[in-house]
C-alpha positions as CSV (number, residue, x, y, z in Angstrom):
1,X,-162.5,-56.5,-33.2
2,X,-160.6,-58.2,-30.1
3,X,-157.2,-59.2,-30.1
4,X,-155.5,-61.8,-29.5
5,X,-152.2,-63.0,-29.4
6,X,-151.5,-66.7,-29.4
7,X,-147.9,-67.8,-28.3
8,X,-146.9,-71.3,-28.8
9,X,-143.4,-73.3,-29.5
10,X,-143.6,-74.3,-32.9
11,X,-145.8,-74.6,-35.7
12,X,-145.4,-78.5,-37.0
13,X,-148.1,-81.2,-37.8
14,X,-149.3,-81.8,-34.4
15,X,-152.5,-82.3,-32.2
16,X,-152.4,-79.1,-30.6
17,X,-151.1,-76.8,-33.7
18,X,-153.8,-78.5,-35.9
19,X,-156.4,-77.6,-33.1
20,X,-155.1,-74.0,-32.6
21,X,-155.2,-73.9,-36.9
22,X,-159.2,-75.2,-36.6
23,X,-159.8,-72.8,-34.1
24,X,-158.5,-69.5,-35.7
25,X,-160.1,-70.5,-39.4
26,X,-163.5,-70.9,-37.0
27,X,-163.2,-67.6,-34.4
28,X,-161.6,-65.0,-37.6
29,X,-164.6,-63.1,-38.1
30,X,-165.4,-62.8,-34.3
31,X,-161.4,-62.2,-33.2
32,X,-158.0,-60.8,-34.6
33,X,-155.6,-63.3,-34.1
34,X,-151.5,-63.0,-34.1
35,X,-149.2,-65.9,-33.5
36,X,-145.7,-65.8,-32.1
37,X,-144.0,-68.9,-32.9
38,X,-140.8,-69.6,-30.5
39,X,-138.9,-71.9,-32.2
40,X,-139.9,-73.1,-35.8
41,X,-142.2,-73.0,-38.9
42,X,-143.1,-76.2,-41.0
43,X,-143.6,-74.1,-44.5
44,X,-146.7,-76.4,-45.5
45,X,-148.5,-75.4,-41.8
46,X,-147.1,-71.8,-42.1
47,X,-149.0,-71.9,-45.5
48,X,-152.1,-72.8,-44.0
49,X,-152.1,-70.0,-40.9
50,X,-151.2,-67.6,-43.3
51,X,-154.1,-68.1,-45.7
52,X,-156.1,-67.7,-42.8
53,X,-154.7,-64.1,-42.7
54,X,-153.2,-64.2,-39.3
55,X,-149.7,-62.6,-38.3
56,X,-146.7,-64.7,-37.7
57,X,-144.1,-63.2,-36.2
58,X,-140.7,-66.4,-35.3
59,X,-138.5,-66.0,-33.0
60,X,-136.4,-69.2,-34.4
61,X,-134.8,-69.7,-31.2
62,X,-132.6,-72.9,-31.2
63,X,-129.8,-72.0,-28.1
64,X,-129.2,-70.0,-25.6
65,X,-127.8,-67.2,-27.7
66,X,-130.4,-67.3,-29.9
67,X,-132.8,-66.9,-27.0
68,X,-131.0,-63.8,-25.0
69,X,-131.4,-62.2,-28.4
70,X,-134.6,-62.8,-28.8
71,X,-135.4,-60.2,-26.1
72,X,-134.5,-57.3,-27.9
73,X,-136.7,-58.3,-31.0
74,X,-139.8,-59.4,-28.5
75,X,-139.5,-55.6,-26.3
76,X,-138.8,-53.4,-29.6
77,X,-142.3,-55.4,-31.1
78,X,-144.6,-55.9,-28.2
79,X,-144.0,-52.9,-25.5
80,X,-146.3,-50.8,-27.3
81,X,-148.7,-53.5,-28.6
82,X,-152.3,-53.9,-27.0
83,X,-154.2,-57.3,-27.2
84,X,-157.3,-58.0,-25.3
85,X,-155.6,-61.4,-24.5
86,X,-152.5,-63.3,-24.6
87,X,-152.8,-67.1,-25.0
88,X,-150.3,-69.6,-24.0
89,X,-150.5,-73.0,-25.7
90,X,-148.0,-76.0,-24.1
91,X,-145.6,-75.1,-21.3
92,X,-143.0,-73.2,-23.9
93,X,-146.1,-70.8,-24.6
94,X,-147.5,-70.3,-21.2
95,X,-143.9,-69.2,-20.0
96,X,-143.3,-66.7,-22.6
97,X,-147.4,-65.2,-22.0
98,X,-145.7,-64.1,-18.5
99,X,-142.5,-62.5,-20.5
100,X,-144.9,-60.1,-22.9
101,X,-147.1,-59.1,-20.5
102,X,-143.7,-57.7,-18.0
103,X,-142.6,-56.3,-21.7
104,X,-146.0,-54.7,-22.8
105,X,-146.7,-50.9,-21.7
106,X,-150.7,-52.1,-21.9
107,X,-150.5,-55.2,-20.0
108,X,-153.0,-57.6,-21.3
109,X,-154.8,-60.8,-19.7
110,X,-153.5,-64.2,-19.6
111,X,-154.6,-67.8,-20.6
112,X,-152.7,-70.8,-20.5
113,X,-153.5,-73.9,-22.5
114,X,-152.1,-76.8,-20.9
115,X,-152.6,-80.1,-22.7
116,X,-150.5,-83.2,-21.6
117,X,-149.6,-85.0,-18.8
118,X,-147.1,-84.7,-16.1
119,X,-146.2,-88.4,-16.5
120,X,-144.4,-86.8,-19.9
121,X,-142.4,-84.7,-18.0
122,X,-140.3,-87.7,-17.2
123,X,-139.1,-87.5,-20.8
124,X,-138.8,-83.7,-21.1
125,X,-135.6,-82.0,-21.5
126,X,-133.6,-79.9,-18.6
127,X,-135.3,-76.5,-19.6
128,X,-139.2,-78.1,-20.0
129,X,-139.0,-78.7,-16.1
130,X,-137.2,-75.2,-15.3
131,X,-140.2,-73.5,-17.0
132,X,-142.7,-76.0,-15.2
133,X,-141.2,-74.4,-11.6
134,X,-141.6,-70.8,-12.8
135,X,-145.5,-71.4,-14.0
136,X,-146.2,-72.5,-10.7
137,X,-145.3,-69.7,-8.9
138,X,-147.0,-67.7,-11.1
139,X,-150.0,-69.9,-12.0
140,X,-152.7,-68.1,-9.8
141,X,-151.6,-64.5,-10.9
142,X,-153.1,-65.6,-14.8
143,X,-156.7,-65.0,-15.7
144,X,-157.2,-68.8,-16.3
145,X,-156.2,-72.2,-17.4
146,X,-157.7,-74.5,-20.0
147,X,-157.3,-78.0,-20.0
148,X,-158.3,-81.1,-22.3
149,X,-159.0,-83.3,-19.7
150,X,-159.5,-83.6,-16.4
151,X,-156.9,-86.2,-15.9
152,X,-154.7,-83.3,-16.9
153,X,-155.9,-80.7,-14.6
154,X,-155.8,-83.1,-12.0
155,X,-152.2,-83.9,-12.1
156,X,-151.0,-80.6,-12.7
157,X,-152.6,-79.2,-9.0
158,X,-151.0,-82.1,-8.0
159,X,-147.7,-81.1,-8.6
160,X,-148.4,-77.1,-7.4
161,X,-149.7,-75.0,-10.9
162,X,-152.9,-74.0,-9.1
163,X,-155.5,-71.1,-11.0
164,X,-158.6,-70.4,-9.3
165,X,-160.5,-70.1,-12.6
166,X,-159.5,-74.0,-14.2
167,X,-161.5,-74.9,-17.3
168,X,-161.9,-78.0,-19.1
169,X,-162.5,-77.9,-22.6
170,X,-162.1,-81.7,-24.7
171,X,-160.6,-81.8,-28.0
172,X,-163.3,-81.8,-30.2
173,X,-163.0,-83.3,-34.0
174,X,-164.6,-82.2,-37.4
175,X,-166.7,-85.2,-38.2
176,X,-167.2,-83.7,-41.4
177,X,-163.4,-83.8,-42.3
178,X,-162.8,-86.9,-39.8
179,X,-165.2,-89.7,-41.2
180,X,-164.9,-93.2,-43.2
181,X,-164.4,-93.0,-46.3
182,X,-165.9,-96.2,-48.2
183,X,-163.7,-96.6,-50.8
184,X,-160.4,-96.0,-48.6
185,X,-159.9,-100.0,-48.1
186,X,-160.3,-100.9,-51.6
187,X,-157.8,-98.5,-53.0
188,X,-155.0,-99.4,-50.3
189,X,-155.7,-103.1,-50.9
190,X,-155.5,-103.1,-54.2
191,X,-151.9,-100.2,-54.2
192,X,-150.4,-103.0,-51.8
193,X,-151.5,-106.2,-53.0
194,X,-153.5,-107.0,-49.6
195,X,-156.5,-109.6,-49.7
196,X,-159.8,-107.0,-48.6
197,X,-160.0,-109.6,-46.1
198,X,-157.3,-108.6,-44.0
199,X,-158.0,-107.5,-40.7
200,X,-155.7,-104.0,-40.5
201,X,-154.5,-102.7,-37.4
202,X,-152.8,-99.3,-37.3
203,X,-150.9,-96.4,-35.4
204,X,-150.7,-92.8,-35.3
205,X,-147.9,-91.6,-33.4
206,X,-144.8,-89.9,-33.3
207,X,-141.5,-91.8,-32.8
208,X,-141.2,-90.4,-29.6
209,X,-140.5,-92.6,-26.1
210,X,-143.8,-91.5,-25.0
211,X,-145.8,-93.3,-27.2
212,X,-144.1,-96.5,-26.1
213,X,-143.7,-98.1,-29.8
214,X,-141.7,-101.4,-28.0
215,X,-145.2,-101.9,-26.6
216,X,-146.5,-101.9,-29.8
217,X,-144.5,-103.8,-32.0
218,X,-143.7,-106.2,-29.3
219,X,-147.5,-106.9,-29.1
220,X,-147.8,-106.8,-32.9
221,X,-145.0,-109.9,-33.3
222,X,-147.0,-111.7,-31.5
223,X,-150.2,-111.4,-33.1
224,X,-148.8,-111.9,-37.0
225,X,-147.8,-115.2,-35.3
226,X,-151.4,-116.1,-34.1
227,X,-153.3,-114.5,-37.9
228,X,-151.7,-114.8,-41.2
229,X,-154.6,-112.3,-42.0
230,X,-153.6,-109.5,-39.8
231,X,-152.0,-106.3,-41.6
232,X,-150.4,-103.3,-40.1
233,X,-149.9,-99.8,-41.4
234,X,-147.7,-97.4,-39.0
235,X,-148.4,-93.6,-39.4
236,X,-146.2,-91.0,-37.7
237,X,-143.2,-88.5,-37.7
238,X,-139.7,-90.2,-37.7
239,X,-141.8,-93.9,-38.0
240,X,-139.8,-94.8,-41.2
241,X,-136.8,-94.8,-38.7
242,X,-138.4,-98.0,-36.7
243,X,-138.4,-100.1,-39.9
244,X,-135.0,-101.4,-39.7
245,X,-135.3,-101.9,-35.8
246,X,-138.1,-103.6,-36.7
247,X,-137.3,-106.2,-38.7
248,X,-133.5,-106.5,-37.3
249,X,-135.4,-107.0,-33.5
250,X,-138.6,-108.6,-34.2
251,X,-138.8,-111.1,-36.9
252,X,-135.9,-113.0,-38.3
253,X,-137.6,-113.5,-41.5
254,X,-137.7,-110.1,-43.1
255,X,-138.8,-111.1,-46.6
256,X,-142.1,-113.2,-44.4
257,X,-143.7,-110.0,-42.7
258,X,-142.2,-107.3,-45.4
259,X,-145.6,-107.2,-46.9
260,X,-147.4,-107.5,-43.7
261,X,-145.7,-104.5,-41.8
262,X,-146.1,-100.9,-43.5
263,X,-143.9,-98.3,-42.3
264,X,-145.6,-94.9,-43.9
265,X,-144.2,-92.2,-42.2
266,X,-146.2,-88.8,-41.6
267,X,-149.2,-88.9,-43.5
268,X,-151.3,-85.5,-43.5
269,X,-154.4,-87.7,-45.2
270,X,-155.4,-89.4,-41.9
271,X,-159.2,-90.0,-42.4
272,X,-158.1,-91.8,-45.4
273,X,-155.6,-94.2,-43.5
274,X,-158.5,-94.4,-40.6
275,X,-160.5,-95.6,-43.0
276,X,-158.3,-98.3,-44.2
277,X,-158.2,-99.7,-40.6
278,X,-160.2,-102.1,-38.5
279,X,-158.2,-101.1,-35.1
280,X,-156.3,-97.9,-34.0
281,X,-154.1,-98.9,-31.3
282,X,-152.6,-96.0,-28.5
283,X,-150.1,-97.8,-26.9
284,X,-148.8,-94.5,-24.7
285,X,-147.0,-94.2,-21.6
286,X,-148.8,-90.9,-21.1
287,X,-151.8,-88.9,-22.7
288,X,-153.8,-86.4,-21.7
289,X,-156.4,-86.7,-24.7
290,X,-155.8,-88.6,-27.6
291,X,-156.3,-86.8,-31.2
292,X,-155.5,-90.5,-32.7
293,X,-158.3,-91.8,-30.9
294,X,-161.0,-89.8,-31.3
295,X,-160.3,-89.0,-35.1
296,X,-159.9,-92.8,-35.7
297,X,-163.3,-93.2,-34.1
298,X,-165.0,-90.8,-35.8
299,X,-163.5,-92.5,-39.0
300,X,-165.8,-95.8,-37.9
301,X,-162.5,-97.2,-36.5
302,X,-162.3,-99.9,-33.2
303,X,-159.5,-98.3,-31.2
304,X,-157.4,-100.0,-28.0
305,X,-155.8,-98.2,-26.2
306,X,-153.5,-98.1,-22.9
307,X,-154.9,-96.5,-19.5
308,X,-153.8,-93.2,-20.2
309,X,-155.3,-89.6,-19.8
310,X,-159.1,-89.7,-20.9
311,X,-158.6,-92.7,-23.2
312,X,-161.5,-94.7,-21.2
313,X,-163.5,-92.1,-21.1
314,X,-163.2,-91.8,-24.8
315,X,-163.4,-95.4,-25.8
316,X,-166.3,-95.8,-23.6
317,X,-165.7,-99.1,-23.4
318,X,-163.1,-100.5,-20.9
319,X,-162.9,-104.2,-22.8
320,X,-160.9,-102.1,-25.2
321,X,-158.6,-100.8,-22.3
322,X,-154.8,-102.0,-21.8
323,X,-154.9,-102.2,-18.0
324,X,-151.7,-100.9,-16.1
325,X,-148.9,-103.4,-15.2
326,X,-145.5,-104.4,-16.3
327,X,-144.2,-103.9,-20.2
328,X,-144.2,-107.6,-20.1
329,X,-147.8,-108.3,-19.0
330,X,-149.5,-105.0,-21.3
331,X,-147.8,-106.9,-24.3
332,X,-149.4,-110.0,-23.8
333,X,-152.6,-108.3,-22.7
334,X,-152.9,-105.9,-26.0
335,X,-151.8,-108.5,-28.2
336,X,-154.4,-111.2,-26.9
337,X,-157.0,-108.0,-27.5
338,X,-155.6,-107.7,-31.1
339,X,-156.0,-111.5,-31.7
340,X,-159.4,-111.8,-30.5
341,X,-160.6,-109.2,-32.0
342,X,-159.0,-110.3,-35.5
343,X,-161.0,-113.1,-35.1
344,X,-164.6,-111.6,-34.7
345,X,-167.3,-111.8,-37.3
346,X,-166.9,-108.9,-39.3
347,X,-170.4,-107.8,-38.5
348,X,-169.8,-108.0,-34.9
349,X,-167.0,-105.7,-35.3
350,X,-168.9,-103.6,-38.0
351,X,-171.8,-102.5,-35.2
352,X,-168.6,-101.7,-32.9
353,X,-166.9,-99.0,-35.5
354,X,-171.1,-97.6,-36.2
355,X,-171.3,-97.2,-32.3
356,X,-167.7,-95.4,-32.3
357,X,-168.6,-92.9,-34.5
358,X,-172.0,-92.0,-32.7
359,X,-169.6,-91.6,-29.8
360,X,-167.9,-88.8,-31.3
361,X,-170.5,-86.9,-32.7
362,X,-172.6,-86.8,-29.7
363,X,-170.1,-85.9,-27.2
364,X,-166.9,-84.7,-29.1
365,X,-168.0,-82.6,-31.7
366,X,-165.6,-79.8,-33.4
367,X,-168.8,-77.5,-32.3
368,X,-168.6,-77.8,-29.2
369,X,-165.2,-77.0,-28.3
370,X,-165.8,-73.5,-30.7
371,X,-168.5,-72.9,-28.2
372,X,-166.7,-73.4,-25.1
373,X,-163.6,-71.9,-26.6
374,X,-165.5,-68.6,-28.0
375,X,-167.1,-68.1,-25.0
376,X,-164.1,-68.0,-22.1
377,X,-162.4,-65.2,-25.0
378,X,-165.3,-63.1,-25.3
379,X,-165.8,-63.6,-21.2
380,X,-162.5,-62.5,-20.7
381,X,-161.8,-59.9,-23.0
C-alpha cells in the first residue's frame, strides 16, 4: 500500500484539520497515512485520527529551543523512512515537507496544500512570513501545489510561490453529515425561551482579527434596533470572550438584548446550530474558501457574506454579497441586508435555503473532492 506522510501545524477543530480527518477516514483502504503534528494535539481530535489507525508522531514545539531540538528527534525518525509522498498542509507544513525530504536517505515527493489568502498574511506573526520567503524559492522544485480556490492560487503567484503543476481542488462538504435537521429550531426555541418566530441570524468563526467580528456586531446593533424579532447565536473558538465587549460597547441596556445575543463558544454539533438559523453571516477580511458557508448551506441556511476568496462563487448569488468599501459603509450595507431579509415572507426565504442546498450537492459534494484528491496521490506516487 502507498505511503504517505502528512505534515501539518496542529491538530485543533479547524476547516483544514477536519478536511484532512474526512480525507484519511475516506482514502485508508487505498493509502497508509502518517501524520506529523508540529505544534499541538487537541485530545478529542487526536482521538478521532487515532481511531482511524493512523500514526501520530508531535513534535510540540512552542519556542525556539523547542524547535532546534526538534531536529534531532525529526533525523533519528525520518532519515531512514520511505513514503511515496510527503504532504504539506498550511504554510507551517509545506516548510517542514522541504526539511524531511533534505533529512530522508530515500527522498520522497512533495505536495503542498495551500489554503488561505495572502490578505491573512497581514495578521501573521514574524515567523509565518519568514517561512512564506523560503517556499518561494523553493516552490517550483515540489511536485505540485493544491489549492481551494482560485482566488488563492491567484494571489499566491502574485506574490512569487510559482509551481508548474498548480491544482485546484474546492472544499467539498458531506451533505450527509452537513444537512437541516427539522427539529433543530424547535428544540433551541424552546431551551432558550425564543418565539419559533424569530428570524435567527448566526456566525461561525474564530475570535480571530481576520474574521472581522466589529463588522459583525457593529452591523448586528443595528439590526436588533430595526426587528425586535431578530435573534443571534455566535459559534466559535475564544467567542465567549466577545460577550462582555459586547454588551459593555454595543448596547447600554444589557438586561434588553441579553436574551437576544447568544454567545456559545465552540460548538462541535454545527449542522444542528445551522439548522437553527435563517442567515449565516461571513463577515471576513480574508478567505480563501469558506467551510461556514458552504456547510451552512448545505444545512438549508441563507448565508451573506463579505467579498472574500470564493464566497461569490459559492453563494451564487451576489445580492447576498457585502461589496468592498470602508468598515463604516460594509456595516450599514450588511446590516440593511440583515433587515430586509428579516422581513421577507418566510416562504420567500424558505425557496432561498431549498435552492442553497441544491447548490452544494451539485457542485460541492464531499465526493468530489475524494475524487480529485485520490487521483493527484495515486498520479504522483
Amino acid at each position: 500500500m502507498k505511503k504517505i506522510l502528512h505534515i501539518i501545524a496542529r491538530l485543533s477543530p479547524g476547516g483544514t484539520e477536519l478536511k484532512l480527518l474526512d480525507l484519511i477516514k475516506n482514502t485508508k483502504g487505498d493509502f497508509h497515512h502518517e501524520i506529523l503534528v508540529i505544534s499541538y494535539s487537541d485530545i478529542e481530535l487526536l482521538k478521532l485520527f487515532e481511531e482511524e489507525g493512523v500514526k501520530i508522531l508531535n513534535l510540540n514545539i512552542s519556542d525556539i529551543s523547542s524547535l532546534v531540538s526538534s531536529f534531532g528527534f525529526l533525523y533519528k525518525s525520518y532519515k531512514n523512512s520511505s513514503f511515496n509522498l510527503i504532504v504539506g498542509w498550511l504554510y507551517h507544513g509545506n516548510f517542514f515537507s522541504l526539511l524531511i525530504k533534505l533529512i530522508q536517505k530515500e527522498k520522497s515527493k512533495i505536495i503542498w496544500n495551500i489554503r488561505s489568502s495572502t490578505k491573512a498574511l497581514k495578521y501573521s506573526p514574524f515567523h509565518r512570513k519568514i517561512i512564506i520567503k523560503f517556499l518561494k524559492i523553493f516552490s517550483k522544485r515540489i511536485s505540485t501545489i493544491i489549492y481551494n480556490s482560485s482566488n488563492s492560487k491567484n494571489e499566491h503567484c502574485d506574490i512569487g510561490i510559482i509551481n508548474a503543476n498548480n491544482i485546484i481542488i474546492e472544499n467539498g462538504i458531506d451533505t450527509n453529515k452537513f444537512k437541516h435537521f427539522n427539529n433543530a429550531r424547535r428544540d433551541f426555541c424552546d431551551a432558550h425561551n425564543i418565539s419559533p418566530e424569530s428570524f435567527i441570524i448566526g456566525i461561525s468563526a474564530r475570535n480571530h482579527p481576520i474574521k472581522n467580528y466589529d463588522l459583525f456586531l457593529a452591523s448586528l446593533v443595528k439590526a436588533l434596533e430595526k426587528n425586535p424579532k431578530i435573534i443571534c447565536i455566535i459559534c466559535g473558538a475564544d467567542t465567549k470572550n466577545l460577550k462582555k465587549n459586547f454588551f459593555d460597547q454595543f448596547l447600554s441596556g444589557k438586561e434588553k438584548y441579553e436574551k437576544r445575543v447568544f454567545f456559545l463558544g465552540y460548538k462541535r454539533n454545527m449542522p444542528f446550530y445551522y439548522s437553527v438559523m435563517d442567515l449565516l453571516v461571513l463577515s471576513s477580511y480574508s478567505e480563501s474558501s469558506s467551510n461556514a458557508i458552504a456547510e451552512s448551506m448545505s444545512c438549508e441556511c441563507i448565508a451573506v457574506s463579505t467579498d472574500v476568496g470564493n464566497s461569490k462563487k459559492l453563494i451564487n448569488n451576489e445580492n447576498f454579497i457585502i461589496s468592498d468599501g470602508t468598515q463604516e459603509s460594509k456595516i450599514t450595507n450588511l446590516a440593511k441586508k440583515i433587515i430586509d431579509l428579516s422581513f421577507i415572507y418566510k416562504a420567500s426565504i424558505s425557496q432561498i435555503k431549498k435552492n442553497n442546498r441544491k447548490q452544494i450537492k451539485s457542485n460541492y459534494s464531499n465526493e468530489q473532492m475524494l475524487v480529485s484528491f485520490k487521483k493527484i496521490f495515486n498520479d504522483l506516487s
